[in-house]
C-alpha positions, 0 to 999 in steps of 0.5 A: 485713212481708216482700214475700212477704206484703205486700198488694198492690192487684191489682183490675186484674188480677182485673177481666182474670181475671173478664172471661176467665171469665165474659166482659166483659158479666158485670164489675161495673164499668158504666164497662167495660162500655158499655150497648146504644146505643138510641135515646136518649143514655142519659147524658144522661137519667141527667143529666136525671133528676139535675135533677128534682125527685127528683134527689138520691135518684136521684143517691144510688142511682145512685152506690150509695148504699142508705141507709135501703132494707131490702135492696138488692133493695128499692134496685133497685126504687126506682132503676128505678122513677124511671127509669120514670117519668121515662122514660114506661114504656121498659123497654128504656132502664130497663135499660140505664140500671140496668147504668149506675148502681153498683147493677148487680150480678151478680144483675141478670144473672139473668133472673128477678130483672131482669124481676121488678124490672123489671115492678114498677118499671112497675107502680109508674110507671104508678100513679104516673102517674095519680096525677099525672093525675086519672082523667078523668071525663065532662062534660055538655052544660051544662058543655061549653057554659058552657066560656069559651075565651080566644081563639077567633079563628082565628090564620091561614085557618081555623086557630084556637088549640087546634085542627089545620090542615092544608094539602095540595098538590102538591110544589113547588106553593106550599104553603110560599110561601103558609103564609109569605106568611101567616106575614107577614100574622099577624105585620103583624096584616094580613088574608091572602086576605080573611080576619082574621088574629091577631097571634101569635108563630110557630115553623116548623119547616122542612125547608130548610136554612139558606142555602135559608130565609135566601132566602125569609125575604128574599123574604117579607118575614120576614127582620127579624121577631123574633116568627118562630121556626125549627126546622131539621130537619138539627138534628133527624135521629136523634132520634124524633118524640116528642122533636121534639114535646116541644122544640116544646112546650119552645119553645112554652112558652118563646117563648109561641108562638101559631102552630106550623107543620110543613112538611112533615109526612112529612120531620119526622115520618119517615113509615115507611108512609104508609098505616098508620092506627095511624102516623098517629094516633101522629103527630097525637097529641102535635101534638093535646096542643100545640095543646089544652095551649098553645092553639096554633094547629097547621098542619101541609103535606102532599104531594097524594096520588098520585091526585087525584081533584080532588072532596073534599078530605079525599081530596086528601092522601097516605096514610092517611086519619086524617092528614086525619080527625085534623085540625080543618079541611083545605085543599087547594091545587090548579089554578085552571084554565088556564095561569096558573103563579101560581094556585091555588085553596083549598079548605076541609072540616072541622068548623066551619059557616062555613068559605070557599068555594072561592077562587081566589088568586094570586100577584102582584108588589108594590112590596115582596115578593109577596103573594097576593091572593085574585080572590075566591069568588064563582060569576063568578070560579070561571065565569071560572077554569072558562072559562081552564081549557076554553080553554087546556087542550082540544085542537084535534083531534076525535080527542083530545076530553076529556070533562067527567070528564075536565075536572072532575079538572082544573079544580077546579070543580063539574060545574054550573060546568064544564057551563055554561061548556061551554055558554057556549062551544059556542054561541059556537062556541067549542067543538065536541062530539060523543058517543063522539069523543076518549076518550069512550064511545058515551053520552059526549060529548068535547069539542075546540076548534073551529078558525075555519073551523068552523061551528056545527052544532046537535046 
């Protein structure tokens, strides 16, 4: 055969000549034609289905094997399908996933037949779906009743397995030293604040970096615990919040984690707006789908809001109130009153009748590592805390007096205890008032400390 006519392999050249005609997102060929980036590794997934249980037909289709399918259209349906159901329904990444796999043809270039395809293989993955998760039905008040849950001891404070936590305070003001603190006593099966604990294995998942939380593993007393497990969140930037939860859920399986920390709640979960509803309730969902699937104890810190008001404490944390509506109990951790750099005060609402009083806590030093101590819940130590607070925090000068209002934000108190303590110290001529003095209005009376050449007056 002369050279004139011989058959030569020329697809390179054709594949140049196709790209310069209809453009490089036209070829056929996926390896030249890199998918959109989104947001998750498309390769990997691709992997990952290979693994499921249905792995050897996706890896066929994949690879454009059409074996026993009526026409290719019907293939198509049957890739994009799998990928839909491993996928939760991502049209997007079905896609992008399909222009990967030797299925990807022109025809899928046309707009009718791709978004056609692509809405039966959703259809197709939404009924497979339930089919995999029974339609759920109602339960009585009899049958709820009769519901034996294994454990129903509360793991750490008020946090019980199966239910959400959350922990509000200021930044920087103690709300990772105390969740550790308790971490401490879970894993030494010792009591925390007065309060039982349950020996448990834990997952933190922390926002400080390595060498900052080697630190306060040593100051805890964690550093030799093995049963204490750690997430990082420098390992996780870049992926979504779903993601970070279903590897929680993979490490709580897997570790048989009891008690799942998140500090803090707004860096792991990439709070966009702090004060959407919606977000709010897309956050706390799959947090709520570990704690009730693995009976798991879920305690997630949050920032105070910007305005205090120092009264409810559903109302202490930043943003939307579905963050603290979610949750089965909420604590806030707040002033004591008075100077004292290392006392806080707890304060617990939520859904179970039995929840602590307030109860006044600090930080002190032992022969080993610290650990808080709770100085107790009774009326004396919320009068003695209340009495701190009015010493140490009322001016001296009549023109700056404070009114209760003023105080009572502060304190963290109730007004029955602050105005007994007013009392208290007004007779001891400790403590001078006078209406509209200070920032107090014409019906108001502000408060200043008296100086010790005052003398009492009855007003």
């Amino acid at each position: 055969m002369s050279a004139a006519t011989a058959i030569q392999d020329c697809q390179p050249q054709l594949n140049d000549l196709y790209a310069l005609v209809f453009g490089e997102d036209q070829q056929e060929s996926p390896q030249s034609s890199p998918p959109p980036s989104g947001p998750q590794d498309d390769e990997a997934f691709v992997l990952d289905c290979m693994d499921a249980e249905w792995g050897g037909k996706f890896t066929r289709l994949y690879y454009g094997d059409t074996t026993g399918f009526i026409s290719p259209s019907e293939a198509d349906l049957a890739f994009c399908t799998l990928v839909a159901i491993r996928n939760g329904g991502d049209c997007a990444q079905v896609n992008r996933v399909f222009r990967l796999s030797q299925l990807f043809d022109q025809k899928w270039e046309r707009d009718e037949y791709r978004d056609e395809t692509l809405d039966k293989a959703l259809a197709k993955a939404a009924e497979e779906a339930l089919k995999r998760h029974p339609e759920p039905r109602s339960y009585t008040a009899l049958e709820i009743a009769a519901i034996e849950f294994p454990d129903t001891d509360p793991v750490l404070l008020c946090a019980e397995r199966g239910t959400l936590f959350d922990l509000v305070g200021k930044s920087k003001g103690g709300k990772s030293t105390l969740m550790l603190h308790g971490c401490r006593a879970v894993l030494m099966g010792e009591p925390f604040l007065d309060l039982s604990t349950k020996r448990v294995s834990i997952l933190y998942l922390t926002e400080q970096t390595r060498r900052s939380f080697q630190k306060t593993l040593f100051t805890v007393g964690l550093d030799k615990e093995d049963d204490f497990h750690t997430f990082f969140r420098t390992d996780f930037r870049g992926m979504t919040w779903e993601q970070t939860c279903a590897l929680a859920r993979k490490e709580v399986i897997r570790e048989g984690i009891g008690l799942l920390v998140v500090d803090t709640l707004s860096d792991w979960a990439g709070i966009e707006n702090e004060n959407d509803n919606a977000e709010a309730l897309r956050i706390l969902a799959p947090l709520r789908e570990i704690a009730e699937s693995g009976d798991v104890a879920v305690c997630t810190l949050r920032h105070t809001g910007y305005r205090r008001g120092g009264k409810d404490v559903v109302d202490s944390g930043r943003g939307a109130s579905a963050y603290s509506g979610g949750p089965d109990v909420c604590c806030d951790l707040g002033p004591a009153g008075g100077k004292h750099p290392n006392r806080r005060q707890l304060r617990f609402a939520g859904r179970p009748d039995d929840l602590p009083a307030p109860t006044v806590i600090e930080l002190v030093d032992g022969c080993y590592v610290s650990c808080y101590v709770s100085l107790g819940n009774s009326p004396n130590a919320q009068y003695e805390a209340a009495r701190a607070f009015v010493l140490e925090q009322l001016p001296s000068d009549k023109a700056a007096a404070l009114t209760e209002v003023e105080m009572e934000n502060d304190v963290g108190v109730s007004r029955a205890t602050l105005k007994r303590v007013l009392n208290d110290l007004e007779k001891e001529n400790k403590v001078m008032l006078e209406k509209g003095v200070g920032s107090a209005r014409t019906n108001q009376y502000g408060y200043w400390l008296a100086s010790a050449d005052n003398e009492h007056k009855d007003l």
